[in-house]
MITIKE-843696 format. One record per atom (N, C-alpha, C): x, y, z. Coordinates in steps of 0.2 Angstrom, whole numbers, plus 5000, padded with zeros to 4 digits. Atoms other than C-alpha are relative to their C-alpha. Example, Ala and Ser with C-alpha at 12.3 -4.5 7.8 and 13.67 -1.06 7.14 Angstrom:
2
500449945000/506249785039/500450065000/499649944999/506849955036/499650055003/
END
This chain:
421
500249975007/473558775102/500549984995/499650035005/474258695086/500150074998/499549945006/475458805074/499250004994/500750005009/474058865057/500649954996/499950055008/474458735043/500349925005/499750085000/474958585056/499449954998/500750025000/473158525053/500249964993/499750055004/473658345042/499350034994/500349975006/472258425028/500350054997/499849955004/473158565025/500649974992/499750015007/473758585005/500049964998/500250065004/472858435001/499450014996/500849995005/471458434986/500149964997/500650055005/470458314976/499850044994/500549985004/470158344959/499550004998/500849995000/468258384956/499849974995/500250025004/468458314939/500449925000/499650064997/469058144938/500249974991/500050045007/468458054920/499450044995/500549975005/467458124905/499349995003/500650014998/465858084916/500049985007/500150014992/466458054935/500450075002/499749934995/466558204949/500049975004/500150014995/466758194963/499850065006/500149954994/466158294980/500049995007/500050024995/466258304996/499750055007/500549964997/465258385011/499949975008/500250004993/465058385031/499249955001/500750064999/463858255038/499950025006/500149984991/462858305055/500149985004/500050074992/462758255072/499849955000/500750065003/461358135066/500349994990/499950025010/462158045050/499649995000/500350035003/461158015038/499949924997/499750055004/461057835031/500350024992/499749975006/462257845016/499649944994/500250025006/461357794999/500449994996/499350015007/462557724984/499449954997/500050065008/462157654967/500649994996/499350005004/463257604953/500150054997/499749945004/463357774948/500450035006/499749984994/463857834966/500349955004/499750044995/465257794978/500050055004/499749954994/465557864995/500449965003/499450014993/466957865008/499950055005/500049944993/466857945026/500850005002/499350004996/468458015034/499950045006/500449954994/468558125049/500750055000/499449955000/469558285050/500150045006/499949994994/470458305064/499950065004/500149904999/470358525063/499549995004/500750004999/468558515065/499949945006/500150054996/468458355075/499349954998/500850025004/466858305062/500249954995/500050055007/466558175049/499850044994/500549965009/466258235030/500149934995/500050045005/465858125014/500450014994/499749985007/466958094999/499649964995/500550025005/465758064984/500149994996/500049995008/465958014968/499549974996/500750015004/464758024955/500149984992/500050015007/464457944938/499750044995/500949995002/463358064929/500350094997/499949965002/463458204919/499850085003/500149944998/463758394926/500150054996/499849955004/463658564921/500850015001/499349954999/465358674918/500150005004/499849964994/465358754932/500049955005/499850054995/465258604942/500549965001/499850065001/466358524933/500850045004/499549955000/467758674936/500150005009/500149984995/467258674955/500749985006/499450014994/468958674968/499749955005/500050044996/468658544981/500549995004/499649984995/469758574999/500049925000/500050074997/470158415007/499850005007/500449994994/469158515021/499549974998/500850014999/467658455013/499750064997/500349914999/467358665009/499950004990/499949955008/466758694989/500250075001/499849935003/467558844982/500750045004/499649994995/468858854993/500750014993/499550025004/470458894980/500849995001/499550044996/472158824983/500450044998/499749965001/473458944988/500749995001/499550014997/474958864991/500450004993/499450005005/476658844985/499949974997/500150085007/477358724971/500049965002/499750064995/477758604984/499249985003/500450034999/475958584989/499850035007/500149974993/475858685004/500350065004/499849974998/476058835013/500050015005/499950014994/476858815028/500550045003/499449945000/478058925037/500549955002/499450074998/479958845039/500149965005/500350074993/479558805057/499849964998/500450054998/478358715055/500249944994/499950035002/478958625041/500849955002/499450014995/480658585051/499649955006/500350054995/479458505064/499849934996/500250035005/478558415051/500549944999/499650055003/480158335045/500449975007/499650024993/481058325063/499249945002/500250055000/479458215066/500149934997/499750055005/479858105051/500649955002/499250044997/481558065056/499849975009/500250044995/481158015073/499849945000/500350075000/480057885070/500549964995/499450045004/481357825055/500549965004/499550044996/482657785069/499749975005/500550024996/481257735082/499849924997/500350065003/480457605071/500449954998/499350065002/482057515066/500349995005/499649994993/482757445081/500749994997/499550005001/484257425071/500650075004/499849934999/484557625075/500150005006/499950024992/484357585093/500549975003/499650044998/485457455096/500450034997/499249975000/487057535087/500150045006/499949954994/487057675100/500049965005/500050044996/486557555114/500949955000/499550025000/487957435110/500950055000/499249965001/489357575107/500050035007/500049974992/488757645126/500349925003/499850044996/489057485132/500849985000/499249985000/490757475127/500550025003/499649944998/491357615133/499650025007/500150034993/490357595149/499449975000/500450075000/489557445152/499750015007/500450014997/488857445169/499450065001/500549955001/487757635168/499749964993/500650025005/487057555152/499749935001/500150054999/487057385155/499349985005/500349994995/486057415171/499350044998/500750004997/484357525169/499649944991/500550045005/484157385151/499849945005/500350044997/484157245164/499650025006/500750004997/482957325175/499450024996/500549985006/481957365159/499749924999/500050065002/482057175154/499449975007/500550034990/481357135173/499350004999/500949974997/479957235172/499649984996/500450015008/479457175155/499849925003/500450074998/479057015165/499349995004/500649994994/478157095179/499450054996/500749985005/476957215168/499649984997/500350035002/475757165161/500350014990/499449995006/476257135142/499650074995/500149955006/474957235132/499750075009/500149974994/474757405140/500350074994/500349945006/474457535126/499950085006/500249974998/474657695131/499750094994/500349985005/473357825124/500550084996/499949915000/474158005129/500849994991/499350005006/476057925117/499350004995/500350015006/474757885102/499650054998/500249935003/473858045101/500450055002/499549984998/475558135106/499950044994/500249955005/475558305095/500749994995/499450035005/477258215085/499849984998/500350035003/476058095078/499550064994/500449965006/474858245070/500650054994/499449955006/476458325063/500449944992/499750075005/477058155054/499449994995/500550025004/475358145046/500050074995/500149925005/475358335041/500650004996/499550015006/477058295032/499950004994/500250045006/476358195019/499750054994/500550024994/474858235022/499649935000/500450045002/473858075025/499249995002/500849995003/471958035023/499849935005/500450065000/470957885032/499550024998/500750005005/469457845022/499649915002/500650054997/467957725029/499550004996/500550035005/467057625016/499349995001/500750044997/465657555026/500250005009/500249994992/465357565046/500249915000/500150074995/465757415057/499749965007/500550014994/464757315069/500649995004/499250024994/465657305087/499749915004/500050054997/465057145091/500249934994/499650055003/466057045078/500850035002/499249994999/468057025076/500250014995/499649995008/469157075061/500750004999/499250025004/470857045053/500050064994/499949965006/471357225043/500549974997/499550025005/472457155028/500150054996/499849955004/473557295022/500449994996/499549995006/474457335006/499850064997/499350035000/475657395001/500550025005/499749994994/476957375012/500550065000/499549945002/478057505004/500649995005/499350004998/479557555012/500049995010/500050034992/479157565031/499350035002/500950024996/477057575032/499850085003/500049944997/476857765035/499350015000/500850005001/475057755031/499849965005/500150074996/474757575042/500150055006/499749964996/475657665054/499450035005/500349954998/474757805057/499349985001/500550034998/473157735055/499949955006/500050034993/473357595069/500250015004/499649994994/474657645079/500250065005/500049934997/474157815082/499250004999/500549994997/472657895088/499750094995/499949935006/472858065072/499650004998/500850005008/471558015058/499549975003/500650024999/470257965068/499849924999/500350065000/469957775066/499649995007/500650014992/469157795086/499350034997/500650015001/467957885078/499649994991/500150045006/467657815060/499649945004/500150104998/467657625069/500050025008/499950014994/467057675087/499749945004/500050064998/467157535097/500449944999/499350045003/468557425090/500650035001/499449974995/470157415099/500549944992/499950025006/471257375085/500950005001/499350014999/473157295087/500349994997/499450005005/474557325075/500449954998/499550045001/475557175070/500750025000/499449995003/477357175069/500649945002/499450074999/479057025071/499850005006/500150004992/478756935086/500850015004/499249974995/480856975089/500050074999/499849944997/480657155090/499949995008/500550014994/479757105107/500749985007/499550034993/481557045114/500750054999/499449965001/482357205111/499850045005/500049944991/482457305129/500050064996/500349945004/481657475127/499650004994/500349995007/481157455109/499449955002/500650084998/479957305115/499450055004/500449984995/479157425128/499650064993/500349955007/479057585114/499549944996/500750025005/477857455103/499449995004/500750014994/476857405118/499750055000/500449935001/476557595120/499450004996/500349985007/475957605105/499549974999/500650034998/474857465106/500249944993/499550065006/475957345094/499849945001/499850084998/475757145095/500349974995/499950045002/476457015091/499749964994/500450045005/476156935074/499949915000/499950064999/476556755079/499349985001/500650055002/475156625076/499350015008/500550004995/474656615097/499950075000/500249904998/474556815101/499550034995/500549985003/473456825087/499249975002/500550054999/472256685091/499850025010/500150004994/472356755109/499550085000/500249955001/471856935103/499149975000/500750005001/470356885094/499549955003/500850054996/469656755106/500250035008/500049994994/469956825122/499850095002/500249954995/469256975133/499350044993/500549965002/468057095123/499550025003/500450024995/466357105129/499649955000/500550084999/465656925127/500849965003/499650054998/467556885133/500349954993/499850065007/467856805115/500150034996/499649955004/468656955108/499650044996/500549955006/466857045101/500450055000/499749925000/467657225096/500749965000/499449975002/469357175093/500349974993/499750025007/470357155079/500850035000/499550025000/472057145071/500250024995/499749995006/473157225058/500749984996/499450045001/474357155048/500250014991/499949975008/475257205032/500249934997/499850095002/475257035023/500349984996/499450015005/476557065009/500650005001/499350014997/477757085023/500750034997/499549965005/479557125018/500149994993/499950025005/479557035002/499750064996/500449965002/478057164998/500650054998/499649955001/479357285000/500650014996/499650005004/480357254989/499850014994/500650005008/479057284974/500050095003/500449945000/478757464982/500550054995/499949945005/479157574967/499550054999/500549945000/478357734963/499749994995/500550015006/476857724952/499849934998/500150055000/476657564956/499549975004/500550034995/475457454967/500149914999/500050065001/475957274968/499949965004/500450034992/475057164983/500649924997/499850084997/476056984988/499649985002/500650034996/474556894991/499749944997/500250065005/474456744978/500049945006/499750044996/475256644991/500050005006/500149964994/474756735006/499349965001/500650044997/473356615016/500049985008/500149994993/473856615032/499550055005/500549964996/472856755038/499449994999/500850045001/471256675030/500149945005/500350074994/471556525041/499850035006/500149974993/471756635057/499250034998/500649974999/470156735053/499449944999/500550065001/469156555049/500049965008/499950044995/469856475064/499550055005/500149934994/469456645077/499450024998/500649995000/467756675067/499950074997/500249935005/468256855060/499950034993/500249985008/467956965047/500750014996/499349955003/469456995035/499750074997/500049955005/469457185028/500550054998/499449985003/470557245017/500350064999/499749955002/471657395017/500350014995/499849995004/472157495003/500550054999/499649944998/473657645006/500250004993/499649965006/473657734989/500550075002/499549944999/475257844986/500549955007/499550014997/476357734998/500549974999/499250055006/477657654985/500250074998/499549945001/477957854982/500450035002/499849954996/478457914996/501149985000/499250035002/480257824990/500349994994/499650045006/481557794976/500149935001/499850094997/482057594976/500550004994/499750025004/483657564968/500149944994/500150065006/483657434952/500649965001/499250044999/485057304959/500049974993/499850035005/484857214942/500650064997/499849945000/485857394938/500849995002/499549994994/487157404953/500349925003/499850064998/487957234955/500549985007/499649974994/488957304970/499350005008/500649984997/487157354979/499849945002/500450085000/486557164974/500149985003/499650044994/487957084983/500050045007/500349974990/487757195000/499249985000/500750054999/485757134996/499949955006/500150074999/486056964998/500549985007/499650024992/487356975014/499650025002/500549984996/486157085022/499449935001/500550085000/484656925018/500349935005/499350055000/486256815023/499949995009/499949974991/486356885040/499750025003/500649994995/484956935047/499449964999/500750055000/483656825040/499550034996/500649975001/482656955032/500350084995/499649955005/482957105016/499550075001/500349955001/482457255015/500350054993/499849965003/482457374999/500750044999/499649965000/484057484994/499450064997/500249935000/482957664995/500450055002/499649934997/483357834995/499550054997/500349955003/482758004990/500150075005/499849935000/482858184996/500349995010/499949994993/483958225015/500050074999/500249924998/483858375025/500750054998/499549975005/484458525019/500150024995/499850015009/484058495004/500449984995/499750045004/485258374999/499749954996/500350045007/484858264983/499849925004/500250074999/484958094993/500050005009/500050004993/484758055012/499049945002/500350054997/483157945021/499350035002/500649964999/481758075021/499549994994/500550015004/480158025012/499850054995/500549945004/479258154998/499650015003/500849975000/477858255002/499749984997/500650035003/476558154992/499749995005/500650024996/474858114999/500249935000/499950085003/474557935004/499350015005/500650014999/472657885005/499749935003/500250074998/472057745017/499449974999/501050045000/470357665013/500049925003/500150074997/469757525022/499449994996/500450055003/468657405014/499449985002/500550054997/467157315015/500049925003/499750074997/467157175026/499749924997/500050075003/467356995019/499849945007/500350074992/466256855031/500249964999/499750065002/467356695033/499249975004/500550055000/466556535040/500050015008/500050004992/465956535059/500649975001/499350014995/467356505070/500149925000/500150075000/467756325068/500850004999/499250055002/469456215067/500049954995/499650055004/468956105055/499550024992/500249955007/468956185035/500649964998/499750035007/469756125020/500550074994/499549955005/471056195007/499150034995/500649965006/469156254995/500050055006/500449974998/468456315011/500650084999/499749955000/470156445011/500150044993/500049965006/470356464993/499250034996/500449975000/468656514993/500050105002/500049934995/468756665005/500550044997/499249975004/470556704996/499750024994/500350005006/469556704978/499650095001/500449955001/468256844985/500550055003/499549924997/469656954995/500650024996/499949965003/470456984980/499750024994/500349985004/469157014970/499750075003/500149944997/468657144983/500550045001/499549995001/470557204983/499750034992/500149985007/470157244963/499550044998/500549965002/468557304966/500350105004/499749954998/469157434978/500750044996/499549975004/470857484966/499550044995/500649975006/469557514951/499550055001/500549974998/468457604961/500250095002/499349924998/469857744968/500650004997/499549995004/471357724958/500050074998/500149945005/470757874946/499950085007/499949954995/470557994963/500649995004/499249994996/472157944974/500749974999/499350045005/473257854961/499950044993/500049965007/473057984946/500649994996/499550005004/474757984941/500449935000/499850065000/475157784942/500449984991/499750015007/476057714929/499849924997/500150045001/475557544930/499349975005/500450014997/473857434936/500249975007/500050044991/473557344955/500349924995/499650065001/474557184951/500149955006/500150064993/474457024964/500749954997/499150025000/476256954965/499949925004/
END
């Protein structure tokens, strides 16, 4: 039995009214969906809520309502009339559980960076070298003998996973259904500071994407050298992580499924990578993707669909320092880039305890919608620089259609448009 308020919906609402002429609504779908009807006056989104264990619709409409509709409270259960009773903070939760909440957070912060792993490791080693030395080379062994992918489901729906979503809280949102007997390449943005939405969405089993997209086995991209870090190599497998490198991709989506040519699976991959993360400022939205065309080759070569992810509210969940500012920051920057190969943001914002600065996100929402899917060209190896600048033209003109469409519901307080870097 979960604590009351761990439930990743709690103290999250939608404004009812949006623009001088769009509302929006939302409402429980049956056991027997209905086909969902849209025109240009209506949009819908499906999400599923995990309390319930049910799907409901988020609807927004173009179209003139009375007063009282327009004044109507909307839960992010789905429940009209429901009024929101929380604190200033946006939730009311009791200390435990927000202590859990936040002890989730940090976990995964040191967890997902194998940086934090290795210092410990290497400082054991030191100080005794063969108790540590020893079960990583039998870790390393075995990582030959197992089979490599080998996902396991009970870590990804692990009750630390719903509490990292109820943090936020975060939201997945299903644009359109998908057929299980194609392949597909999720392309997300933005990459923000360390992908809390991406995350969750693919690498957990929380929000529901099993049942949104049932039947699609769906594999997380990340560096293919996290893979050669004992222990932390096995933690991604867990999880159901792969490799981003060119063959592991091309091996996903053409091998096994059930035609054996990888029907039902697919591939996520956040395609603005670190660089993207460097743009992630608050109230911002800025995609790296002008120059970004390798993953349209892969989904041309292998025959799948690209579809596009959007995680509004994910450039909030961080301050990013200004190095043009801090010329001390710059130059730790560019050593850091120097010596590893690879940069990451100077961020910060609130630590526990309530101290001013520390490595704990904000409590903002962060809203995932998945997109409509974009058809390349049947599976072929031999295509042309049009045939990709083609496919590239219409996936961001669907990227803009998508921003335009949600921005005014899960990006309200932005300060700047969607911008392609």
């Amino acid at each position: 039995m979960l604590p009351r308020g761990i439930n990743a919906l709690s103290g999250y609402t939608l404004p009812s009214k949006l623009g001088r002429h769009e509302y929006i609504h939302q409402s429980r779908i049956n056991a027997v969906e209905q086909p969902i009807v849209t025109s240009d006056k209506t949009m819908v989104l499906v999400s599923y809520d995990p309390g319930t264990r049910s799907l409901f619709r988020l609807q927004k409409s173009r179209q003139s309502t009375s007063d009282d509709d327009g004044n109507l409270i909307i839960s992010h259960r789905g429940l009209p009339g429901q009024q929101n009773t929380d604190t200033k903070n946006g939730r009311s939760l009791s200390i435990f559980l927000r202590f859990l909440q936040s002890w989730s957070v940090f976990h995964h912060i040191i967890t997902i960076y194998p940086v934090f792993l290795v210092i410990p490791i290497v400082s054991c080693a030191i100080r005794w070298p063969l108790p540590t030395i020893t079960p990583l080379a039998i870790s390393v062994l075995c990582s030959y003998i197992i089979p490599k992918r080998r996902r396991i489901k009970s870590l990804r729906s692990h009750l630390i996973w719903k509490l990292l979503v109820s943090y936020f809280p975060i939201r997945l949102y299903r644009s359109t259904e998908l057929p299980t007997n194609k392949k597909y390449i999720f392309s997300c943005h933005p990459h923000g500071i360390l992908s809390y939405g991406v995350f969750a969405t693919f690498a957990t089993e929380t929000l529901g994407f099993g049942e949104l997209f049932p039947g699609i086995e769906t594999t997380l991209l990340t560096l293919d050298s996290n893979f050669r870090i004992p222990v932390f190599r096995d933690y991604l497998l867990a999880l159901g992580f792969g490799s981003v490198a060119r063959e592991s991709i091309e091996k996903i989506l053409t091998k096994g499924g059930k035609d054996d040519k990888g029907e039902g699976h697919a591939v996520a991959i956040v395609v603005g990578g670190a660089k993207e993360s460097l743009e992630a400022k608050p109230g911002t939205f800025r995609a790296v993707i002008k120059n970004r065309k390798g993953f349209i080759k892969l989904a041309i070569r292998t025959g799948a669909d690209i579809v596009p992810v959007l995680a509004f509210g994910e450039n909030d969940l961080y301050d990013v320092a200004d190095l043009h500012t801090k010329p001390m920051l710059s130059k730790a920057h560019l050593l850091f880039k120097k010596l590893f190969g690879f940069t990451i943001p100077f961020f910060y914002t609130k630590g526990p305890y309530r101290f001013d600065f520390g490595i704990m996100p904000h409590r903002r929402p962060v809203s995932v919608v998945i997109g409509r899917p974009i058809a390349t060209l049947k599976e072929q190896d031999n295509f042309n620089t049009d045939d990709i600048d083609e496919v590239h033209e219409r996936y961001l003109k669907e990227l803009e259609y998508m921003w335009n469409e949600w921005k005014d519901v899960f990006a309200p307080s932005r300060i700047e448009e969607l911008t392609f870097l």
